[in-house]
gemmi code that builds the backbone of each chain (N, CA, C; Angstrom):
import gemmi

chains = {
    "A": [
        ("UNK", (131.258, 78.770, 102.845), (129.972, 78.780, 103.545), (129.293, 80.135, 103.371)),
        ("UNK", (128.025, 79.799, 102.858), (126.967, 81.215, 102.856), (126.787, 81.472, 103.924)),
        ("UNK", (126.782, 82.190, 105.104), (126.491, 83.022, 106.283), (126.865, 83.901, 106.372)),
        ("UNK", (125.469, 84.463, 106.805), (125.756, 86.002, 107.316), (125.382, 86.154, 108.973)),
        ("UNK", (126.117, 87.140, 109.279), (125.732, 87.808, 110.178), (124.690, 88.789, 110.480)),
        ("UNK", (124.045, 88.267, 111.371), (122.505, 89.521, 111.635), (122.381, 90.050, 113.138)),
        ("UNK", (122.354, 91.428, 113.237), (122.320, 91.805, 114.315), (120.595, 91.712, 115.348)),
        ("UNK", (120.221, 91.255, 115.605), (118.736, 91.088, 116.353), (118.672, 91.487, 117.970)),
        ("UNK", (117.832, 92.689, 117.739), (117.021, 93.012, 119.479), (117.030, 91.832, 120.360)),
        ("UNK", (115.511, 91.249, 120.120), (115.846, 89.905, 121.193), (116.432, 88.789, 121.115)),
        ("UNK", (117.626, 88.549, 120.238), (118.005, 87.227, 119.943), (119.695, 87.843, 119.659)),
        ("UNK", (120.243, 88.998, 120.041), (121.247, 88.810, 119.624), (122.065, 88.687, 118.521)),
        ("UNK", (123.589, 88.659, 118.512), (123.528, 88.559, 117.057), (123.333, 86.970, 116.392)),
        ("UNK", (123.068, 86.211, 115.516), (122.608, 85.545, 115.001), (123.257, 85.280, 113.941)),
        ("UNK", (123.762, 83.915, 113.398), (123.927, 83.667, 112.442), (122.918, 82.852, 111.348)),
        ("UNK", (123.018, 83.092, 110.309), (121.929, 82.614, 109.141), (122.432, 82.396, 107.759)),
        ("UNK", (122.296, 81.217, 107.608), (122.692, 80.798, 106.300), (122.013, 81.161, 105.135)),
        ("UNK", (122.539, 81.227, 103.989), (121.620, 82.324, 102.919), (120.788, 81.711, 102.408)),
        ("UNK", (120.822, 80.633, 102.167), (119.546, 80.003, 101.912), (118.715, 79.361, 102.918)),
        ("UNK", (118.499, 80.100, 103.865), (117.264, 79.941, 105.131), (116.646, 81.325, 105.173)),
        ("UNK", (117.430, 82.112, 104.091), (116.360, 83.647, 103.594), (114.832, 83.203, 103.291)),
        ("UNK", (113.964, 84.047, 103.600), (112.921, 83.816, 103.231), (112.603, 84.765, 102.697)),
        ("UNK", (112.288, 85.414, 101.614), (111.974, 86.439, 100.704), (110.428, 86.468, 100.622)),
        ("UNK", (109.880, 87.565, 101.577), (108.518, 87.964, 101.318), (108.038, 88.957, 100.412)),
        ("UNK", (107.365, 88.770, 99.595), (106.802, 89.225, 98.673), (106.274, 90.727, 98.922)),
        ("UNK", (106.529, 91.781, 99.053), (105.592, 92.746, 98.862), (105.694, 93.360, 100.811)),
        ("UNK", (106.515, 92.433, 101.737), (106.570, 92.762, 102.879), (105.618, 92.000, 103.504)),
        ("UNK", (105.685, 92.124, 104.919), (104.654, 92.004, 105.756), (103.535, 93.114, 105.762)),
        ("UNK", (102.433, 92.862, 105.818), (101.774, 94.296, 105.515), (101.643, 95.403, 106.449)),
        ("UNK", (102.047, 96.880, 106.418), (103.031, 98.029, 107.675), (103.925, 97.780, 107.851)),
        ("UNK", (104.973, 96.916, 107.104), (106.178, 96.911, 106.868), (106.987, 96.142, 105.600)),
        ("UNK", (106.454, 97.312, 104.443), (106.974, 97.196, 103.132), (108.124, 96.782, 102.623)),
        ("UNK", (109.001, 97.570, 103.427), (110.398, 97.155, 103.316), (111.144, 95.921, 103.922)),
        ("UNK", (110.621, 95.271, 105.098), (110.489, 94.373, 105.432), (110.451, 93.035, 104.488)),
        ("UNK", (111.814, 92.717, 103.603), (110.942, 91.796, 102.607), (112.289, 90.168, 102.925)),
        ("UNK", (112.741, 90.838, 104.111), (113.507, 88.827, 104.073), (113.531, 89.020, 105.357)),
        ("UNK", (113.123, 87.527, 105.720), (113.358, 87.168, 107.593), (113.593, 85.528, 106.836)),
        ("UNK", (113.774, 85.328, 108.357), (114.133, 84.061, 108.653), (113.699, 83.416, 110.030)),
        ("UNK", (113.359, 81.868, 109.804), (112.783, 81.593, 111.146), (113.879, 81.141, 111.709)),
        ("UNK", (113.034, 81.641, 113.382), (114.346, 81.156, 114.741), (112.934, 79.932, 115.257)),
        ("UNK", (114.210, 78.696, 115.442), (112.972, 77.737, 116.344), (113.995, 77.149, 117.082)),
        ("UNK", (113.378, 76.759, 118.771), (114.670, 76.175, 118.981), (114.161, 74.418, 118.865)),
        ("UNK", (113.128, 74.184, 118.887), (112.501, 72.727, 118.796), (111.744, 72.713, 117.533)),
        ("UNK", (111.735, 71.930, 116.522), (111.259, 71.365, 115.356), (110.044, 71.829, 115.010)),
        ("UNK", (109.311, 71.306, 116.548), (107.842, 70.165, 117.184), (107.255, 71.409, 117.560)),
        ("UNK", (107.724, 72.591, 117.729), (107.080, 73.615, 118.261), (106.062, 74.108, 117.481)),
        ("UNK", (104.818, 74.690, 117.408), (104.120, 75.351, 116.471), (103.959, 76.674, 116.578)),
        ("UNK", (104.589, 77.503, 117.800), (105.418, 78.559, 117.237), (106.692, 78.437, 116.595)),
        ("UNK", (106.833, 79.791, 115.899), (108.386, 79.596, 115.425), (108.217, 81.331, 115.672)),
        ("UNK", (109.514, 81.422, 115.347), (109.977, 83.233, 115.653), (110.117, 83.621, 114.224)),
        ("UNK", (109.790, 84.293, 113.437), (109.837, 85.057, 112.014), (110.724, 86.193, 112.227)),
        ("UNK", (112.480, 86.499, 112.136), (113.147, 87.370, 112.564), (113.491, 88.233, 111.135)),
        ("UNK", (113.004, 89.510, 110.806), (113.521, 90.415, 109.499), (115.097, 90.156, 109.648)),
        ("UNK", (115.752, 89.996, 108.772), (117.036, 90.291, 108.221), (117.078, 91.514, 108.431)),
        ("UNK", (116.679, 92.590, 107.688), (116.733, 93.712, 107.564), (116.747, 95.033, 108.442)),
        ("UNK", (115.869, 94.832, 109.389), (115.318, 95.572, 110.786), (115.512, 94.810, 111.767)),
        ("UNK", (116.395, 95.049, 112.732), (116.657, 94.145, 113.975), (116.201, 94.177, 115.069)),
        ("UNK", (115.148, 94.687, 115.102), (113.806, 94.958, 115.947), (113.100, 94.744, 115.586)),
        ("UNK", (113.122, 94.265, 114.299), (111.796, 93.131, 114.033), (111.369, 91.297, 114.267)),
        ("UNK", (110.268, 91.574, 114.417), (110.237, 90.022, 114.578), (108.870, 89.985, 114.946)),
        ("UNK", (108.273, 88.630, 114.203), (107.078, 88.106, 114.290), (106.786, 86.743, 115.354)),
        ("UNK", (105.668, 86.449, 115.900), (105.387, 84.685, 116.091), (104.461, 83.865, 115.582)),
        ("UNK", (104.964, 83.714, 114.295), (104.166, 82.671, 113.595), (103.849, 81.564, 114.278)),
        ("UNK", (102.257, 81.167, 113.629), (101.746, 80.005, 114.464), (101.130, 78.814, 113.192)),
        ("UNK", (101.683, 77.577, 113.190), (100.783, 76.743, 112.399), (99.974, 76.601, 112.615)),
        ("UNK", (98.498, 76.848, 111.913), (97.408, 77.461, 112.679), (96.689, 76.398, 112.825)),
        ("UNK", (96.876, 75.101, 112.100), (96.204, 73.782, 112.344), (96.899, 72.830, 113.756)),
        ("UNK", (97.409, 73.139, 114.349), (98.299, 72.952, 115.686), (96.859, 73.203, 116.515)),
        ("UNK", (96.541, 74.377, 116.298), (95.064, 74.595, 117.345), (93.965, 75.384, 116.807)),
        ("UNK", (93.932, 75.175, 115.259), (92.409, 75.148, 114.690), (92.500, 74.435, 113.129)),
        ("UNK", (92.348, 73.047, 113.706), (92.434, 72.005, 113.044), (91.593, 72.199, 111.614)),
        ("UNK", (90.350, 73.132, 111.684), (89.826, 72.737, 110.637), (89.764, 73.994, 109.447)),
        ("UNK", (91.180, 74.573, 109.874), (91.348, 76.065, 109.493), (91.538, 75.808, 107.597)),
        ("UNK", (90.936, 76.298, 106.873), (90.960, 76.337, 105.613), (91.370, 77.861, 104.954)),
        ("UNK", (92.577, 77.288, 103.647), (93.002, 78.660, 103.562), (92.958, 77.976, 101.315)),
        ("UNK", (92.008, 79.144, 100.856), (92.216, 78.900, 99.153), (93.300, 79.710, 99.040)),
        ("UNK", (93.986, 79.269, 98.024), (95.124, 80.272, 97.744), (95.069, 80.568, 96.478)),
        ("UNK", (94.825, 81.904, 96.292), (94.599, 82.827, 95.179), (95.683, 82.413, 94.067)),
        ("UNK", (95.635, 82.710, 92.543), (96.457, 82.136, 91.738), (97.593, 83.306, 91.688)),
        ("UNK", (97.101, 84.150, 91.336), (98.647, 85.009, 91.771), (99.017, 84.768, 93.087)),
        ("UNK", (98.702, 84.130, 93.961), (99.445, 83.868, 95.112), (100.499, 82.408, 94.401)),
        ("UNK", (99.884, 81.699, 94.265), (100.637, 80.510, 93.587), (101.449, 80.855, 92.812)),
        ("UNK", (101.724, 82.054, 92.099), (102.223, 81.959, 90.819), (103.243, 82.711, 91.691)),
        ("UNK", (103.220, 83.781, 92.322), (104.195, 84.328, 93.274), (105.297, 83.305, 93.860)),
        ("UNK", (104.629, 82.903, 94.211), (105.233, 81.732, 95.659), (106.016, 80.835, 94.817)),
        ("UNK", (105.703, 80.891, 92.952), (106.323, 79.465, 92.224), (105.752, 78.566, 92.272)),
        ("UNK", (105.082, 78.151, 93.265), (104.290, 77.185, 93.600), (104.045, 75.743, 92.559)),
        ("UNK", (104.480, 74.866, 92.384), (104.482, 73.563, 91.149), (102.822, 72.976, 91.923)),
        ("UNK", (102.664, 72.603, 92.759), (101.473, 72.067, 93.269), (101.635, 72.518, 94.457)),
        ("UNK", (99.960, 73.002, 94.623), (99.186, 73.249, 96.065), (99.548, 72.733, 97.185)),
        ("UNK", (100.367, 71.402, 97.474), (100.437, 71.007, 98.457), (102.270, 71.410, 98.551)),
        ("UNK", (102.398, 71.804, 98.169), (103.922, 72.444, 98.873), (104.086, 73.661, 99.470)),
        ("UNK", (102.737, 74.354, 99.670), (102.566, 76.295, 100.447), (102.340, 75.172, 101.737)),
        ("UNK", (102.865, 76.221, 102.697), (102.977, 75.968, 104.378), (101.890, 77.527, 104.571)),
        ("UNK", (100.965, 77.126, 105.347), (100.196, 78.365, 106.056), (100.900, 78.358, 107.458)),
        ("UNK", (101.223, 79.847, 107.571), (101.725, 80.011, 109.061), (100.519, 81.552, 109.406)),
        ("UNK", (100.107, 81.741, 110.546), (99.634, 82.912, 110.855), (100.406, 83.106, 111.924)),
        ("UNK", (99.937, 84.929, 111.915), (100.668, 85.640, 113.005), (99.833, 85.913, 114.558)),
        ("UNK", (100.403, 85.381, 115.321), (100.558, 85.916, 116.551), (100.416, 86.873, 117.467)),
        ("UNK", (99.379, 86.948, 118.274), (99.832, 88.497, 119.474), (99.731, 87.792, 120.756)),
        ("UNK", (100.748, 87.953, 121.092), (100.710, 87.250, 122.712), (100.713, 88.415, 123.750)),
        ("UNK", (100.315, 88.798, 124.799), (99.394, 89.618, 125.394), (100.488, 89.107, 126.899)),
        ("UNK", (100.445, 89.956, 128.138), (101.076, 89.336, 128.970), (99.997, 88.629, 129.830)),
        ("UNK", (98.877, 88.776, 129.624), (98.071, 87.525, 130.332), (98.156, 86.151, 128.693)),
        ("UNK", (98.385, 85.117, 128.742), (98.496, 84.097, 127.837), (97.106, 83.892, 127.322)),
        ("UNK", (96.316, 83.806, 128.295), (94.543, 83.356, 127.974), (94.277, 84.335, 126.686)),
        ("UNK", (95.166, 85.593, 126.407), (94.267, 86.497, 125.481), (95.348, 86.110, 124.653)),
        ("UNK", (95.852, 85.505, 124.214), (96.653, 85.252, 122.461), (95.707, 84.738, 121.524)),
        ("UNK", (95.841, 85.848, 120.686), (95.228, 85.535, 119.603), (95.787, 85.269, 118.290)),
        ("UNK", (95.548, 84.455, 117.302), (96.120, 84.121, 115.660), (94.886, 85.319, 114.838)),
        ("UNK", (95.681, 86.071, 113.637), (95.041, 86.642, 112.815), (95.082, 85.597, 111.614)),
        ("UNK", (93.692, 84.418, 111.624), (93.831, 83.663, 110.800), (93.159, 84.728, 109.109)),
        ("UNK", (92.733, 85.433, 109.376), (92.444, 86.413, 108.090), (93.343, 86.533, 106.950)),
        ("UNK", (94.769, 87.122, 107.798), (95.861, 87.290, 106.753), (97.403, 86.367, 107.258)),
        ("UNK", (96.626, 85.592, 106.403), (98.420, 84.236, 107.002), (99.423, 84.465, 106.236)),
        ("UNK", (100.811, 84.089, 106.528), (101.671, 83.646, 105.827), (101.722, 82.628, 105.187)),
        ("UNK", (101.441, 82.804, 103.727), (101.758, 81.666, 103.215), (103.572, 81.534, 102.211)),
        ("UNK", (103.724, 79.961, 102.343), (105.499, 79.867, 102.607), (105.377, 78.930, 101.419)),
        ("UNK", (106.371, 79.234, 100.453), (106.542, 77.667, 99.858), (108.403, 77.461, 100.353)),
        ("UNK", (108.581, 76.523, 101.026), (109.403, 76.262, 101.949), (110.737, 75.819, 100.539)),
        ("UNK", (110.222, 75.323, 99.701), (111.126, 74.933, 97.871), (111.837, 75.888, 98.324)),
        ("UNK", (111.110, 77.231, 97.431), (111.625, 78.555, 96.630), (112.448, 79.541, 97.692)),
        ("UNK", (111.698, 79.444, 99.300), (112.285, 80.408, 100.111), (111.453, 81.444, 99.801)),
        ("UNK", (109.935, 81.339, 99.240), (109.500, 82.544, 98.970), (107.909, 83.022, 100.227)),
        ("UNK", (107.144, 83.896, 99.946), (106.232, 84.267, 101.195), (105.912, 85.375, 100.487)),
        ("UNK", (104.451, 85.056, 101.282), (103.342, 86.233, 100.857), (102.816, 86.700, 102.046)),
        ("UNK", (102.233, 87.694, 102.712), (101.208, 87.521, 103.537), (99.378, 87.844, 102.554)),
        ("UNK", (98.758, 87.011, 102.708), (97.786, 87.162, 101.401), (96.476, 87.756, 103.035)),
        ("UNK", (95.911, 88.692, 102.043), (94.495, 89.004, 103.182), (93.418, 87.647, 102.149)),
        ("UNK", (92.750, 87.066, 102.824), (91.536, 86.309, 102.799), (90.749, 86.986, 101.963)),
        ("UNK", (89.797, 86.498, 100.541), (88.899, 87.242, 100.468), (87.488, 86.523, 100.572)),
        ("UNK", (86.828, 87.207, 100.903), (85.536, 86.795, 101.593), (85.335, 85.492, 102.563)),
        ("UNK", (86.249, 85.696, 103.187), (86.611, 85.010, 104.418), (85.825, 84.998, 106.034)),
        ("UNK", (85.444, 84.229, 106.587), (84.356, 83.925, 108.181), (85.845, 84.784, 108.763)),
        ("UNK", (87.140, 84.590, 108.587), (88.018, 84.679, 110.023), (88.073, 86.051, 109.562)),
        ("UNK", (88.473, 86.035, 111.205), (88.977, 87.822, 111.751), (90.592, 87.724, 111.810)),
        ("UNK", (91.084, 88.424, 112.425), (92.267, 89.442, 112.676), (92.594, 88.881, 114.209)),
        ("UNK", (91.469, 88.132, 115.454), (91.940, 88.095, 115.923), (90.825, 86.404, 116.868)),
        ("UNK", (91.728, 85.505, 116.577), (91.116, 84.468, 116.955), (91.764, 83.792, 118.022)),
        ("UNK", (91.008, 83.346, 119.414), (91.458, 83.195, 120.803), (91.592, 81.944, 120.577)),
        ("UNK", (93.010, 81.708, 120.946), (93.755, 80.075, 120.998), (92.885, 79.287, 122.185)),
        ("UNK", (93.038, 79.994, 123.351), (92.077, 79.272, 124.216), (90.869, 79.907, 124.399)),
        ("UNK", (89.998, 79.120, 124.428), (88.536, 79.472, 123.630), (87.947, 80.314, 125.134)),
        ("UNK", (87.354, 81.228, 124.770), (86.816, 82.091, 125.652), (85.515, 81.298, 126.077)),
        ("UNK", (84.782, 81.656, 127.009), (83.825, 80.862, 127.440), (82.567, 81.341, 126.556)),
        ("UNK", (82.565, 82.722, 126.692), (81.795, 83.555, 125.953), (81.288, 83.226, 124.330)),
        ("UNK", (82.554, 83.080, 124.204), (82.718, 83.190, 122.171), (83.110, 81.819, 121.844)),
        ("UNK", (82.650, 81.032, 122.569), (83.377, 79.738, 122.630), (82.728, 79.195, 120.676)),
        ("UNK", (81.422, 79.622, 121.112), (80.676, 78.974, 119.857), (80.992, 79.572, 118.478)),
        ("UNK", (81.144, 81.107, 119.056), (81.512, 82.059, 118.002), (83.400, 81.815, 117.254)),
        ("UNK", (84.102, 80.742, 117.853), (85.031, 80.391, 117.164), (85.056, 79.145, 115.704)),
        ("UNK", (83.955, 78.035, 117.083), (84.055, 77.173, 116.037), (82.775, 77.574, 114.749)),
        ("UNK", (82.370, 78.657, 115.190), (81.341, 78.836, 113.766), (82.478, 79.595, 112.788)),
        ("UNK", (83.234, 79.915, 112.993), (84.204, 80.674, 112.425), (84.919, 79.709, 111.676)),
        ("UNK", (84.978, 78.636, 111.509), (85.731, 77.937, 111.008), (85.233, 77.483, 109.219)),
    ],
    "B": [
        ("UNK", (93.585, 115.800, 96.352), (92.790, 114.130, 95.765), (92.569, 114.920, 93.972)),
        ("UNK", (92.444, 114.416, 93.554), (92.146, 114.118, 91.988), (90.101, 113.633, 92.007)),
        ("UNK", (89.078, 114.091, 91.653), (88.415, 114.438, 92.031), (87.203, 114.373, 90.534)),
        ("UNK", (86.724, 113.161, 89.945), (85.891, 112.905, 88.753), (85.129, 112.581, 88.899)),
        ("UNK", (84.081, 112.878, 87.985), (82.427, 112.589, 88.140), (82.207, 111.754, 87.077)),
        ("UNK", (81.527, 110.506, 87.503), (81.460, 109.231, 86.565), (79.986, 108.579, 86.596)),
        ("UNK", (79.434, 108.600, 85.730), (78.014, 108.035, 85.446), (77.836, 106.554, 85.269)),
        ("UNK", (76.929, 105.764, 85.950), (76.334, 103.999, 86.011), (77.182, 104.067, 84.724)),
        ("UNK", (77.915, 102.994, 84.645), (78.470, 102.480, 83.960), (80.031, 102.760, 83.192)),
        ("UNK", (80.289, 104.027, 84.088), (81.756, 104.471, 83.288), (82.859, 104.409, 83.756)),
        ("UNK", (83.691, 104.194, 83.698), (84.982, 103.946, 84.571), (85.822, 104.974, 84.546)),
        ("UNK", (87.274, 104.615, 84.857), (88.712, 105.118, 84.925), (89.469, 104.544, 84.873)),
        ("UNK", (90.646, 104.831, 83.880), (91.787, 104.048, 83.682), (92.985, 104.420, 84.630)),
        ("UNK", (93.662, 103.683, 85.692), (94.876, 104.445, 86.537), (96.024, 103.044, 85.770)),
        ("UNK", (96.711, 104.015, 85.556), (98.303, 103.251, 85.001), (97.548, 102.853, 83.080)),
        ("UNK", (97.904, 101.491, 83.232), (97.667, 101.069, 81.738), (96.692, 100.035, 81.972)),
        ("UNK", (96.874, 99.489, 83.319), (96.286, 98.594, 82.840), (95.108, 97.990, 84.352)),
        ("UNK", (94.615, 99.157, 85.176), (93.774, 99.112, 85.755), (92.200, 99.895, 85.823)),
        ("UNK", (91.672, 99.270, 85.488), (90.597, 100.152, 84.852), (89.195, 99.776, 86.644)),
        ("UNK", (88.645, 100.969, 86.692), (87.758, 100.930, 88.069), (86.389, 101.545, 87.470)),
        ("UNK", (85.559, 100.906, 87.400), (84.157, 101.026, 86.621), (82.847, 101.131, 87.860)),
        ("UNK", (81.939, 101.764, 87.735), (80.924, 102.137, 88.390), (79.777, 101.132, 87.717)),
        ("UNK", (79.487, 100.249, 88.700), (78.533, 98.759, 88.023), (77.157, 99.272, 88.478)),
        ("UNK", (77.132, 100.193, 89.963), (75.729, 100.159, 89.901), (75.797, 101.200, 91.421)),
        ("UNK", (74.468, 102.336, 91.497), (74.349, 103.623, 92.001), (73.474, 103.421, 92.554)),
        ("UNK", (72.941, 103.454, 93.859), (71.852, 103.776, 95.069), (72.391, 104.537, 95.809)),
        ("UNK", (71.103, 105.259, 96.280), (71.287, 106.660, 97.274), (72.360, 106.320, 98.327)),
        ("UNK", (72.910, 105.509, 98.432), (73.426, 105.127, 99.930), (75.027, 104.431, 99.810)),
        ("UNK", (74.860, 103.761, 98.299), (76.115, 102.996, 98.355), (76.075, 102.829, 96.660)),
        ("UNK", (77.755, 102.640, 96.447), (78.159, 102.639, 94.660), (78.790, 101.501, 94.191)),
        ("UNK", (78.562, 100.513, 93.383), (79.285, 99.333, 93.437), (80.009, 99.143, 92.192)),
        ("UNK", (81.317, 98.984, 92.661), (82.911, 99.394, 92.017), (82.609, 97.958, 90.971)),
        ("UNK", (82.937, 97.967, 89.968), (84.156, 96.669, 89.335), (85.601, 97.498, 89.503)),
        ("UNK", (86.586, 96.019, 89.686), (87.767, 96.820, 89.325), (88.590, 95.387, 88.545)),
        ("UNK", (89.216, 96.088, 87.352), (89.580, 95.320, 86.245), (91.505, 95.422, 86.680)),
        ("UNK", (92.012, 94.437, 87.678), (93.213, 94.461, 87.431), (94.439, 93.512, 87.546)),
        ("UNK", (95.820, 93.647, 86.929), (96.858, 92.342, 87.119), (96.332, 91.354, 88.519)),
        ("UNK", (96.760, 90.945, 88.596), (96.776, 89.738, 89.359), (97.783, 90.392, 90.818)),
        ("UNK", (98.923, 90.789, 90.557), (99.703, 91.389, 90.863), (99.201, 92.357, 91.878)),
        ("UNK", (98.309, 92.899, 91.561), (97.633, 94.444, 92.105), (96.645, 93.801, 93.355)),
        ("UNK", (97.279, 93.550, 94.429), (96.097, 93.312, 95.485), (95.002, 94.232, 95.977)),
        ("UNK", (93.664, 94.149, 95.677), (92.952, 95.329, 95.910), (91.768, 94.694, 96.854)),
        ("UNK", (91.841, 95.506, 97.914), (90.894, 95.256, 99.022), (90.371, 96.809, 99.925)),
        ("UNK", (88.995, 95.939, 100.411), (88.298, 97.237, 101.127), (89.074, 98.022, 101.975)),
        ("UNK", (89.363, 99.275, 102.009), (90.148, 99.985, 103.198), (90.544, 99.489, 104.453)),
        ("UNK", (89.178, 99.118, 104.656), (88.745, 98.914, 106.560), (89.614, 97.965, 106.727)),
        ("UNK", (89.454, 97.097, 105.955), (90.272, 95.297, 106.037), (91.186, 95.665, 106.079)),
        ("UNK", (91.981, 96.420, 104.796), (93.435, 96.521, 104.712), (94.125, 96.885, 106.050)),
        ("UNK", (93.668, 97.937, 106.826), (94.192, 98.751, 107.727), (93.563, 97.677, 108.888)),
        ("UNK", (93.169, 96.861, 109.172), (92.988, 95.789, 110.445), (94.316, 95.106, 110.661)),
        ("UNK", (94.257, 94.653, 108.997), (95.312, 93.822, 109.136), (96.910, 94.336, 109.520)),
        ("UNK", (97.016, 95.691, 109.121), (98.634, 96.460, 108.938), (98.046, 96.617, 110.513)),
        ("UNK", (97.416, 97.120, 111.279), (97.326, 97.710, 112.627), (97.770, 96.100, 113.617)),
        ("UNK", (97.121, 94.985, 113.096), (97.344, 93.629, 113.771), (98.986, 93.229, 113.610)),
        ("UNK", (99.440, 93.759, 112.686), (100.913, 93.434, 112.101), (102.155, 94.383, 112.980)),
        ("UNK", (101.486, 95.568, 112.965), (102.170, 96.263, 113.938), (101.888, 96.095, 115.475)),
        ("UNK", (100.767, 95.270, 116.093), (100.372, 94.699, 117.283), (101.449, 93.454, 117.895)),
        ("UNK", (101.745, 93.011, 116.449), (101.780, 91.387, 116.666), (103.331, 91.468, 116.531)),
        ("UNK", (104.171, 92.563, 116.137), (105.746, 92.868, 116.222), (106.451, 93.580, 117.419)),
        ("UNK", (105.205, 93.696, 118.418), (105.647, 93.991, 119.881), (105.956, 92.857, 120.588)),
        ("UNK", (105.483, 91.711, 119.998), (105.646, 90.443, 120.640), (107.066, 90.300, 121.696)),
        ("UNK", (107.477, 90.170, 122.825), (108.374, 89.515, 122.754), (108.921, 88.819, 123.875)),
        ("UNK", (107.953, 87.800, 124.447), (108.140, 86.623, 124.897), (109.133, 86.094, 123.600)),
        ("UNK", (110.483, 85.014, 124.467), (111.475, 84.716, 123.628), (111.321, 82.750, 123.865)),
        ("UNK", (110.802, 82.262, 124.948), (110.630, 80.927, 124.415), (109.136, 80.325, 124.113)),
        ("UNK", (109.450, 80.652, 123.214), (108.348, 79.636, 122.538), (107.794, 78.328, 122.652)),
        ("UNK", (108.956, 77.496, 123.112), (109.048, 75.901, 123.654), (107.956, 76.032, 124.836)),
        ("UNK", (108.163, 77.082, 125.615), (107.677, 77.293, 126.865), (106.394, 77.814, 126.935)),
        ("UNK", (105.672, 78.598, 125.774), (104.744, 79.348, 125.573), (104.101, 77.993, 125.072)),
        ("UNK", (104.173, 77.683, 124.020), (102.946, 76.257, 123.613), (102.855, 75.085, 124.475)),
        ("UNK", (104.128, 75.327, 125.600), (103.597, 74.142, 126.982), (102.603, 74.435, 127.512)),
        ("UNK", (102.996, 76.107, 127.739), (101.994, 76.690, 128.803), (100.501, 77.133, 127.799)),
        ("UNK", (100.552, 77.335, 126.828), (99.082, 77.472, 126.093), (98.155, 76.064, 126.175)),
        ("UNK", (98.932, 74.769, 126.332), (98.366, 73.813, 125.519), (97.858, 73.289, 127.201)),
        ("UNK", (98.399, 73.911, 128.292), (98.028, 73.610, 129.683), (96.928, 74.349, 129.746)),
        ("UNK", (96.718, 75.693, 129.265), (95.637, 76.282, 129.712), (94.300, 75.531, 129.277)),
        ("UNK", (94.389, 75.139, 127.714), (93.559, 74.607, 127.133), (93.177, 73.739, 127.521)),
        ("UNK", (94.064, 72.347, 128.214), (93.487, 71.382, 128.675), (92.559, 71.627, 129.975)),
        ("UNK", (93.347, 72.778, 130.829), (92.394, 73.016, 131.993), (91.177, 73.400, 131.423)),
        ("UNK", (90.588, 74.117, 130.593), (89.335, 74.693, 129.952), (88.457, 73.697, 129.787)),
        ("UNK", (89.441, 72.587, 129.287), (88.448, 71.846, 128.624), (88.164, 70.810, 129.739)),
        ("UNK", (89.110, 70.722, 130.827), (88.567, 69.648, 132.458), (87.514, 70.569, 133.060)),
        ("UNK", (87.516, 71.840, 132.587), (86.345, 72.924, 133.746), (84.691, 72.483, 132.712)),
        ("UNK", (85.261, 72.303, 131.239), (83.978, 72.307, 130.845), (82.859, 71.102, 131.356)),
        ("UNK", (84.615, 69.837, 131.185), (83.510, 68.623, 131.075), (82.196, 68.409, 133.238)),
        ("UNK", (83.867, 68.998, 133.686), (82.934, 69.377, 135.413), (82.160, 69.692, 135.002)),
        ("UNK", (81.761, 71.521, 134.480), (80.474, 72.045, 134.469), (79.335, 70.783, 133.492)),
    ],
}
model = gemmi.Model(1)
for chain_id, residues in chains.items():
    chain = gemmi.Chain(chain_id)
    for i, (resn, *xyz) in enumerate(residues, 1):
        res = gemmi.Residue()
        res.name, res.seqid = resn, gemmi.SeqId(i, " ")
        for name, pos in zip(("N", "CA", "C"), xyz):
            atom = gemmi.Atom()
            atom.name, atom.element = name, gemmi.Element(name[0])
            atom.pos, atom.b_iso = gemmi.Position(*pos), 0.0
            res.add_atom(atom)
        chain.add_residue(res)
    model.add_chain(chain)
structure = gemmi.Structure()
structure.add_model(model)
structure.setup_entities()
């Protein structure tokens, strides 16, 4: 059996099978070295998942499937992104974006700008920035009353 | 810094095979081509550094159930959306 052992801040130590590595390309971006995690989920169905570094055990992300709660979220994927990822056809990349959860909940926001994109095959990951992209860095899951309009024009 | 003076239309070669050309000059602003691999992700400063500052925001995270967080997100939402249809 491939497993390793990983020591993790909030999760303890952890076991992970080697091919549930996820090898990111180039890092998460402000953390270069950062280049294999693995997701923690404890339900399937969830559209968070936990993105835990292998490497740094104080790291960890919360990826969000960003069509879970912005259905009409569109992401092109650049050809060196495809060609990175291995990619055989377009429809095998998984978009995940990242997460900031705030201790009031109402302010979590997805940075649909720069997602994770996954081809779930290869075990491989990019985080790609958007280019010439409507989204920001920081888009409110539950719609502010204010910016309510200013989300879905964002789409 | 390394520090060259380049006229409408002339570039610079960095490495072998990235070349950064001056397309066009107004008093106010200079507009780059940049000729490179695929490989070479090249983006505006400002952007770049949103995103690394959101990345280092978003790795403080650490609420640990998640199961529990998209119950409670997907509650807030529905209340939002019973306050709208009241109003």
């Amino acid at each position: 059996m491939n497993i390793i052992k990983v020591k993790t801040r909030r999760f303890g130590e952890i076991e992970v099978a080697k091919d549930k590595i996820i090898n990111v390309k180039g890092g998460i971006l402000g953390f270069p070295d950062a280049t294999e995690f693995t997701f923690i989920e404890k339900d399937r169905k969830d559209p968070f998942k936990w993105f835990q570094s292998i490497q740094f055990n104080d790291l960890a992300f919360i990826l969000l499937d960003p069509f879970f709660f912005f259905p009409d979220y569109k992401v092109d994927i650049p050809d060196d992104v495809a060609e990175d990822l291995q990619l055989e056809t377009i429809e095998q990349v998984i978009a995940l974006v990242i997460v900031v959860v705030p201790k009031n909940l109402l302010d979590i926001t997805a940075n649909l700008l720069a997602p994770v994109l996954l081809n779930p095959y290869k075990k491989l990951a990019r985080q790609v920035i958007l280019m010439n992209s409507q989204y920001s860095t920081k888009h409110y899951i539950v719609p502010r009353d204010e910016d309510n309009k200013q989300t879905s024009k964002g789409k | 810094m390394l520090v060259l003076t380049r006229k409408n239309n002339e570039s610079i070669i960095i490495g072998e095979n990235i070349e950064v050309s001056i397309v066009d000059i107004t008093p106010t602003t200079v507009k780059l081509g940049i000729n490179a691999p695929p490989s070479i992700p090249v983006h505006r400063k400002e952007i770049f550094e949103l995103i690394h500052d959101e990345n280092i925001i978003a790795s403080k995270s650490e609420i640990v159930d998640l199961t529990k967080l998209s119950g409670e997100i997907i509650k807030l939402k529905e209340k939002k959306k019973i306050l709208e249809i009241v109003e």
